[in-house]
Structures are given as structure tokens and as C-alpha cells.
N, C-alpha and C positions, 0 to 999 in steps of 0.2 A: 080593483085588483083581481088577476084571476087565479094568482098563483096560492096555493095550498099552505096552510099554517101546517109547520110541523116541527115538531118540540126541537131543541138543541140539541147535540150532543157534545162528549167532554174530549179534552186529549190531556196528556200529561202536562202539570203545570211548568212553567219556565222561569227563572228567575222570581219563586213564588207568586207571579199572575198564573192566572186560572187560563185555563185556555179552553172556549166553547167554539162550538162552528155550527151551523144551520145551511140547509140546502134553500136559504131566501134569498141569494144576491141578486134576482133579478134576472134578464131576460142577457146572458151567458153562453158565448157556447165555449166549445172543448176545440171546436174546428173551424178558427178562423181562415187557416190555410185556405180553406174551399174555396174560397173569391179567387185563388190563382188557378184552381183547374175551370173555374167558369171562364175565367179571362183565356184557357189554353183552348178549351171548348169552343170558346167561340170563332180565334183564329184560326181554327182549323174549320170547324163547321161540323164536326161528325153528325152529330144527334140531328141536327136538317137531312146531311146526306142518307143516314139510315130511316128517317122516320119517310122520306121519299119511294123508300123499297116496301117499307113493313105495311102489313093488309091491316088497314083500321078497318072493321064492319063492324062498329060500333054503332048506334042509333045517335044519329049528329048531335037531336035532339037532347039527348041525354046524358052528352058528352061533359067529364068536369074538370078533368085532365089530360091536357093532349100528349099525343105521344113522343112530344119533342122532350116537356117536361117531365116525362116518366126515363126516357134514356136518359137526361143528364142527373137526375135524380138516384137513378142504377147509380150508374158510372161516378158518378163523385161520391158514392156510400161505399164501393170499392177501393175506390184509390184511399179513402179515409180509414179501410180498414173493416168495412163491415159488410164483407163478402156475402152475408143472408139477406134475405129480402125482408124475414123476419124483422132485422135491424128500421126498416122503417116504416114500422108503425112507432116508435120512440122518436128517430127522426125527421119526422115528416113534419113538426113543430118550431123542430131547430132554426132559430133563426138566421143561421149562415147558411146553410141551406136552403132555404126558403128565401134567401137574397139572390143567394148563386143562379136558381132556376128562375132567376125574374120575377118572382112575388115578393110583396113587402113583409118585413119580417113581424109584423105583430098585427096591421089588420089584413093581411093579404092571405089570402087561403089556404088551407096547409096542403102539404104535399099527399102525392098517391102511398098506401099504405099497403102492406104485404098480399092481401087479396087480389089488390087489381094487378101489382107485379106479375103474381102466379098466372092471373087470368093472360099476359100479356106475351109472357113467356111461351104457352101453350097454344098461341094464337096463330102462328103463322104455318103453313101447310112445306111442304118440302120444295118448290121451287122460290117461294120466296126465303126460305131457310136459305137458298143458294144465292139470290141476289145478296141477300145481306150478308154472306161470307165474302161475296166479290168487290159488294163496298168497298171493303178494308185494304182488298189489293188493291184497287183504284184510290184509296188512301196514301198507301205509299207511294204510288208512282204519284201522288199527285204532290210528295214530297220533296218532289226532282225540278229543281227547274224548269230542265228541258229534259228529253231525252238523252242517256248517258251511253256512255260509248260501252259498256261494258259491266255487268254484274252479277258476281258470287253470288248464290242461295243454297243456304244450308236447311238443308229436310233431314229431320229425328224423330222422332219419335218418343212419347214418357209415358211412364209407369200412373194412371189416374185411377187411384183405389174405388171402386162402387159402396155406395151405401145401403145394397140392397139388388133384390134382383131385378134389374135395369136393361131397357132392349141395350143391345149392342154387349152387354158384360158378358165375360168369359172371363173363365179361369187360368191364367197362365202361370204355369209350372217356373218357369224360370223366375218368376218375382212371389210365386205361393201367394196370390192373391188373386180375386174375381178383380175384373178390373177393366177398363178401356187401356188403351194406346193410341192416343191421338195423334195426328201428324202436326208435327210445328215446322216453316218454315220463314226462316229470317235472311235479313238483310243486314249480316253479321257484322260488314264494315262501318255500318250507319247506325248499327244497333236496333233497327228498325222492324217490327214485324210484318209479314207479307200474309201469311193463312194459317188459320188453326184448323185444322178439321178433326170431329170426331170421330173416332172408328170402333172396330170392336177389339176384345184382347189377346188378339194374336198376333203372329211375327206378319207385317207384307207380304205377300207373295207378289212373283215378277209381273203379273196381269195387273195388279192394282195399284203397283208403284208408276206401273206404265202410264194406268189412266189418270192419278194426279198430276203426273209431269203435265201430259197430253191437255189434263182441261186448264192447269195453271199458265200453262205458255200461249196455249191459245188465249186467254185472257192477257196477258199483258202486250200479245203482238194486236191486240187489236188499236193498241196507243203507239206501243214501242215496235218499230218495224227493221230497225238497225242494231237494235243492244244485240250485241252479245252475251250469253246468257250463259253460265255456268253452274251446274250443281256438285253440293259438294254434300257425300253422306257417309257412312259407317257402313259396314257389311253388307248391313240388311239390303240394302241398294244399289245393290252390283249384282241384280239381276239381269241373266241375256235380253227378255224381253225389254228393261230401261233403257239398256243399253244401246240395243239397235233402233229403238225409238230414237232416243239420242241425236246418234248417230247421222242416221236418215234424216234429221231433219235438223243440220246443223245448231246441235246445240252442245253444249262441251261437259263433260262430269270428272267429277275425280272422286273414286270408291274407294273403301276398305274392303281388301281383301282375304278372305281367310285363306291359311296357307294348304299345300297339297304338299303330297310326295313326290309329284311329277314338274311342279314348282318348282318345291326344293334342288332337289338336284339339279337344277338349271342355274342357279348360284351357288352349287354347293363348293366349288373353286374360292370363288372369292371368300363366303364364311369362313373357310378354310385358313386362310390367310390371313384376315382379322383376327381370328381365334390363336395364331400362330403368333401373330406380331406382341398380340395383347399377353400372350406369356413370357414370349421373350425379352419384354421392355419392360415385363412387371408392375404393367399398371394394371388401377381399379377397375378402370371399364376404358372400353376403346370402340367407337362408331363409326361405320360406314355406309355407303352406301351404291348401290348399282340397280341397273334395268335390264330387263328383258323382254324381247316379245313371248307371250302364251298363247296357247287355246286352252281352253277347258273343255270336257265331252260334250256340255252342254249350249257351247257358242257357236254361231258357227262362220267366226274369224276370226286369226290371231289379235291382239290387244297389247299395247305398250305397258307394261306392270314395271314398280319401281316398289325396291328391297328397301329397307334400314336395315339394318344390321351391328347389332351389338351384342360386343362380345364381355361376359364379366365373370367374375371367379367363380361363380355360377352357372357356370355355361353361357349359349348362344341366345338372343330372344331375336328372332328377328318377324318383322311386320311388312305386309305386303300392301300395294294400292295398285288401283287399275285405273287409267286416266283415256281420253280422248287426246289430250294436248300433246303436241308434238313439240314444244319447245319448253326450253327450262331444261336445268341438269336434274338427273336424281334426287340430291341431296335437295335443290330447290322446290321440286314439285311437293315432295313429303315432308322438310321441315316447314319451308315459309309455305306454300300452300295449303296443303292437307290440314297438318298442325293447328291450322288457325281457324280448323272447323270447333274446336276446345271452347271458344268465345264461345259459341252456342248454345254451349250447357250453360252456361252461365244466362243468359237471357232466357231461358224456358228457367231456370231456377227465378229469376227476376216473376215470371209470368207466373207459376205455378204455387211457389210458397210466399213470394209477397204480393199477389195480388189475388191468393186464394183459385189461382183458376180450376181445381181441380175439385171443385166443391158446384160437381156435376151430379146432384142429387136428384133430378127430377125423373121422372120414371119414363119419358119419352125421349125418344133421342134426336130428336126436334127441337124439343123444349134445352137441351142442354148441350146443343149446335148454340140455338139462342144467346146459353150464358156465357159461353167460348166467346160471343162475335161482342159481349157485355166487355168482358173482362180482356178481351183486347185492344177495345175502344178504350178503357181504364189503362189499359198499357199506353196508347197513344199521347193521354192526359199527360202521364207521369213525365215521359219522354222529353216532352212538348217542354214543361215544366224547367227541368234538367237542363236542356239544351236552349234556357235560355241566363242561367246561371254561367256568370264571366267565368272565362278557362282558370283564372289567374284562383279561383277560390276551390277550397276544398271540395264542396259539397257539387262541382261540375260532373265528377267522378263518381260518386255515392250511387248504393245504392237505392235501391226506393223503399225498404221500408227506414231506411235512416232522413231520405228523404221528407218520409211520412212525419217521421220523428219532429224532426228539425226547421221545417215548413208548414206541417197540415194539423197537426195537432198542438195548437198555442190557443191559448187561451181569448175572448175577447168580448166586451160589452157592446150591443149592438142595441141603438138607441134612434127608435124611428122619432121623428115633429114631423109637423105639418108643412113641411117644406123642405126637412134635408132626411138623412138616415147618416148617423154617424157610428163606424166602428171605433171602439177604443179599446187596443191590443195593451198589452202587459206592457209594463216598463222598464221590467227586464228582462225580456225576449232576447236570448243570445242573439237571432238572427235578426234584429231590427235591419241595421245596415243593407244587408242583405234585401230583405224582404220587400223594403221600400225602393228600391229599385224595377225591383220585377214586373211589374204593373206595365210600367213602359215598354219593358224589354217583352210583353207576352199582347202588345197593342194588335191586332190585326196587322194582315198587311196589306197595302194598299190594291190598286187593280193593276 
């Protein structure tokens, strides 16, 4: 035996039996779920495709961990929950873990532990930091059948607290915190993410919104040469210089735009008239909507802008958008289009506070590019996961740390022989039914 004698301890008695418990049950984990992100792991392939880009110059010789088994080893400690790398030096024993990445769970070697993570993290120089963000886009398009006739991308940007004085951190007045602002862009209809990048903690400016667009399109026209390509973003992004990028190189946006006074009075007719209507009918709130062409001083051509406009006992609020697209009514470009840039928060909340991505702690911004392209690959896991749950069940919807709940932390005995390794999961696992399904539903897929 190698497991440690250690005393009992007591819990309140029940039905006058004593109730004792000891941490001896044997070789247990907490995370049997993990055999379904190995099995997502694999069908997709990521930790092959990234360890392809990442510079091992390690000594062959002295090699004890490969890099395939150190990503999915990350990557399944995150999706379980244990965003530090700290986390596996406890882990690296686990024996669902140590299933997951291919080793047997009692004489098969234990996994890499918090040192070599750190060391692995810090390893890679600034062009390979860039292949391995490009992976991921090549990840999702390679999500796509075929090439798709057409696709939304929402770019935002989030508040990513520093732990310290960190290259790339500043102090941004608007959130009162040092902090990054990373660009997130998703593939909102799919739920799918497309790039994370790090940045430092200021607002965009129209030079450096230009040059993401500029390197993210070049990168997917080099597979997709037909899509049609749409961005959709908040304020911050309805810079002239995006714009006319854009433009010039047919690719289509739809902005938030903040409002003017030389705006305004180019609807001020119509507000006028919702504000009119809505008193004299005496209702709550009353919406409309209309467009117009603009310039601003700093454009230099008019632009199709489309109002909201609601009117409520409170006065006027009315929100502006600037688009490329020339078709669609008003009311359609900004409720069902624009509108549904909303989902997005919602996946950078998915990315950010249940898969920890903001626990960019390393003090190189290399190093914590790295944990971004970590904790997105964990985002693909989850997904992967999810979307192979029937429509018809609850949990097809779920978030991911319910997910997490309900799938990846259940209990189970993991019993290697000399001829099989058998798990034996709880017997009352709500999601049995469930569970025993998935296996099949997350098989590879063929060629």
C-alpha cells in the first residue's frame, strides 16, 4: 500500500450510530467527468495541433513529459475547475487524470507538475505566441464543414484585473483598476470562439482596431475565400480608420455609435413625433425607429446610421449604429442584428469567470498570451462536450460551470488489473442516463 495511515475523524451521530470517516477509500477521484474532455480532446485534436506550433528545445534526451501531455493536462485542470497551475502538483496523481492523458492510473507515471507548467508557459518567443493564437482560428473554421457562405464576428473587449505590475497593465480610469483589455472575438451564432488576444488597459484606438481586423481576415481568407464576413462591435469600433479598412476590402460591420448634436438633429423630426405620439396615447414607453446618411468630421464619407428611438415618461433615449449593409429595414439592422451582439457577453462571461481566463498572473505578456490560447482551448473542450448533449435535455443549454457541476465533478473508483482498468462511478449519479451516452456521441469522427 502506498497510501498514508491517517487517524478518522467523527461527524454527528445519526440515529444513535456514530458516524467516523477517513480519507482511506482508495485510489478515488472527484473528476471522473475528465474521460469526456479526453474523449472531446481527441476528436478535435487540439493539444496535436498546438504542440505542432509550440518550440520544444528541451534536451530529447531528457525529456519526461511531452508537450501533448502537458496541454491536455492544462486544459482538463481548467475545465475541472483548477485554473492554477499550482493545482497540479495535487493533481498530477489523480488518477482520472492520468487516464485522461494516456497513462495508467496507478503504475503509469504521474503527470507534469507546477514547475514544468511555469517553465512551459514562458517558453515560447513572440512569433510562435502567434502561431498558437492562429491555431485556434484554424480551429474553428475547421469547425465548418465546408466553407460557409457567410459569418457574424463579434469583437469586445473585457475588463482583466492585473495581479501585480505586469508588461502590458495600465490603469484604466473607467473600470478604477490596473488591468489588461483583451480582445475577444466570437462566432456568436455557433457559440464558437475565434481569438483571444492580449492587450494593454486602454480603450482601441482606430490604428489598432484596423490592424486586428487586417491580421484576423487575412488569416481566415487564406482557407475561406468566399465567406462573407461581418463584424459586429460596440463604440469602441466604429473607428474611421476600421471602417474604411472595412470597406475597401469588402468586408461588412455594424458599429455602436455614440450620439452627436449634428446626428441628433438629423432625426430630431421623427423623435419628435414618437415623443408626441407616446403622450398622447399615454403609454409607458413607445419605440421606433429610422436612418439616416452621416459624415462625422473625422470620416471622410457619408455612412448609413440607423436610430432606436424610445420614447418614456422619462424622456427620449435614443442609440445610434453605423453599418456597411445596405439592406434590411432599420428596425431590423438594430434590433435582430446589432441586438444580438448581447450573446457575446455572455460567452466572454462563459470564458472569463467559469473557465477563470482572467487569471493572467504571469508577469510576461508571452507567458499570459500562452494562458489565453490555454483557457480557450478549455473553452473548445467544454463546448465540444455540450454540443454533443441531445437538444431534447436540459443540460444542452447549460452553462459550463453547471456543466462542470453535473458532468465533470462526480465521484469514481478507478481500478487498474493486469489486463483491464475499470471505472466505477456512484450509483447515484443524477446524470447516469445521461453520461453513459456520451462516450459515443464525443467518438471521433471519421475521415
Amino acid at each position: 500500500m502506498t497510501d498514508d495511515t491517517i487517524l478518522p475523524f467523527s461527524f454527528p451521530a445519526v440515529h444513535a450510530k456514530k458516524v467516523t470517516a477517513a480519507f482511506d477509500g482508495g485510489r478515488l477521484t472527484s473528476n471522473g467527468g475528465v474521460m469526456l474532455l479526453a474523449m472531446a480532446e481527441r476528436r478535435l485534436g487540439l493539444a496535436d495541433k498546438l504542440a505542432r506550433v509550440f518550440p520544444d528545445r528541451r534536451d530529447p534526451t531528457r525529456v519526461v513529459h511531452s508537450l501533448v501531455d502537458m496541454f491536455r493536462a492544462r486544459m482538463f485542470a481548467i475545465c475541472c475547475g483548477y485554473e492554477d497551475a499550482d493545482d497540479l502538483d495535487h493533481l498530477r496523481s489523480d488518477p482520472a487524470f492520468k487516464l485522461a492523458c494516456g497513462r495508467l492510473p496507478d503504475s503509469g507515471r504521474d503527470l507534469c507538475s507546477q514547475p514544468t507548467l511555469s517553465r512551459l508557459e514562458n517558453a515560447p518567443r513572440l512569433r510562435d505566441v502567434i502561431r498558437l493564437t492562429y491555431t485556434l482560428v484554424d480551429a474553428w473554421m475547421d469547425s465548418y464543414p465546408c466553407e460557409p457562405a457567410s459569418v457574424t464576428l463579434d469583437i469586445d473587449d473585457t475588463c482583466d484585473v492585473v495581479h501585480g505590475h505586469q508588461q502590458l497593465s495600465l490603469f484604466n480610469a473607467h473600470y478604477d483598476e490596473r488591468c489588461f483589455l483583451p480582445i475577444h472575438v466570437y462566432d456568436t451564432e455557433k457559440s464558437r470562439p475565434v481569438a483571444v488576444v492580449l492587450r494593454p488597459g486602454k480603450t482601441p484606438g482606430g490604428v489598432e482596431v484596423r490592424a486586428h481586423l487586417r491580421r484576423l481576415v487575412r488569416h481566415i481568407r487564406t482557407r475561406w475565400h468566399k465567406t462573407r464576413i461581418t463584424f459586429r462591435g460596440d463604440g469602441h469600433y466604429a473607428r474611421p480608420e476600421a471602417m474604411t479598412w472595412c470597406e475597401n476590402n469588402g468586408i461588412d460591420y455594424i458599429f455602436g455609435l455614440s450620439g452627436t448634436k449634428p446626428l441628433a438633429r438629423k432625426i430630431d423630426e421623427v423623435a419628435d413625433d414618437i415623443r408626441t405620439r407616446r403622450a398622447i396615447e399615454n403609454l409607458p414607453v413607445l419605440r421606433g425607429y429610422t436612418e439616416t446618411s452621416h459624415k462625422a468630421k473625422s470620416w471622410d464619407r457619408e455612412r448609413r446610421t440607423v436610430a432606436r428611438i424610445e420614447a418614456t415618461m422619462l424622456g427620449l433615449d435614443i442609440r445610434f449604429v453605423v453599418t456597411s449593409l445596405d439592406v434590411g429595414s432599420a428596425e431590423w439592422i438594430y434590433d435582430s442584428l446589432y441586438c444580438a451582439r448581447g450573446q457575446a457577453e455572455n460567452l466572454i462571461k462563459l470564458h472569463k469567470t467559469q473557465l477563470a481566463s482572467d487569471r493572467t498572473s504571469c508577469r510576461s505578456a508571452l507567458a499570459n498570451q500562452v494562458r489565453l490560447v490555454f483557457h480557450t482551448a478549455a473553452y473548445w473542450l467544454m463546448l465540444t462536450v455540450r454540443d454533443a448533449i441531445p437538444k431534447a435535455r436540459e443540460l444542452a443549454t447549460a452553462e459550463f460551470a453547471t456543466l462542470r457541476l453535473r458532468l465533470l465533478k462526480i465521484a469514481a473508483r478507478v481500478v487498474e488489473t493486469t489486463s483491464r482498468i475499470r471505472l466505477a462511478f456512484a450509483a447515484a449519479c443524477p446524470e447516469a442516463d445521461l453520461f453513459r451516452s456520451l462516450p459515443g456521441a464525443l467518438l471521433p469522427l471519421g475521415p
